[in-house]
C-alpha positions in Angstrom: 5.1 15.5 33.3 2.5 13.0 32.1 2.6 11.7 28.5 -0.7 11.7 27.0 -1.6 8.6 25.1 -4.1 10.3 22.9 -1.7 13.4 21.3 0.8 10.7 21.3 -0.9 8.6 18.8 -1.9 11.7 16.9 1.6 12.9 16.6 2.5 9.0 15.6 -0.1 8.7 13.2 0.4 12.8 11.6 4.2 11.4 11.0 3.4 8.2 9.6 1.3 9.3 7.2 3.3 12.0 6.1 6.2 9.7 5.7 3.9 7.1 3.6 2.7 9.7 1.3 6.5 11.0 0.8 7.7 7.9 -0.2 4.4 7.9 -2.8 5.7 10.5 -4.1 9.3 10.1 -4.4 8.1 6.3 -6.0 5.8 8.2 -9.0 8.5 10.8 -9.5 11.5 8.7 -9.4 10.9 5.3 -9.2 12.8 5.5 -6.2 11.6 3.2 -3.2 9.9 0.4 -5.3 10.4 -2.8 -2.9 9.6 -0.6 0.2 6.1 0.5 -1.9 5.7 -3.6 -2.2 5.9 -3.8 1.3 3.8 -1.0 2.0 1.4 -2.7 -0.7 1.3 -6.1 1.4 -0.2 -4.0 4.5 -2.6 -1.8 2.9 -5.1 -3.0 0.8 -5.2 -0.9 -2.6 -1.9 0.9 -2.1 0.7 0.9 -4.9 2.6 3.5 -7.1 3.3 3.4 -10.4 6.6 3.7 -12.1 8.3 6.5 -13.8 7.2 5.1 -17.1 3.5 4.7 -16.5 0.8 7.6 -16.6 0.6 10.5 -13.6 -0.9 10.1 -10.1 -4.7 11.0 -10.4 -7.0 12.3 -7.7 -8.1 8.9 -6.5 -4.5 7.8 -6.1 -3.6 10.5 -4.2 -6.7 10.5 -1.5 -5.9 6.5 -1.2 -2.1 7.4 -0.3 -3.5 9.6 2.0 -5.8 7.5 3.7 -3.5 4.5 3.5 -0.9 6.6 5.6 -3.3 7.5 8.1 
């Protein structure tokens, strides 16, 4: 059995992302995860999640999580 490079990095890349956009969303709801969202913040350009105090993830925040992730 063979392990194929190309549906390797697309299972890598599917679990990343859905981990990146978890911890978006567990940051806006909670607050929990701030200094991991900093780091996340230092590697991709334009991520960032508000706090718990601040207003509610719009559309735009949302597709960048998503696209930050992946």
């Amino acid at each position: 059995m063979r392990l194929d490079a190309l549906r390797l990095g697309l299972a890598a890349g599917i679990v990343w992302a859905a981990g990146v956009v978890f911890l978006a969303i567990c940051a806006r709801i909670t607050g929990w995860g701030g200094p991991a969202i900093a780091v996340m913040a230092s590697l991709y350009i334009g991520y960032g999640a508000p706090g718990p105090g601040r207003s509610s993830a719009r559309f735009g925040d949302l597709s960048t999580d998503l696209s930050a992730g992946f």
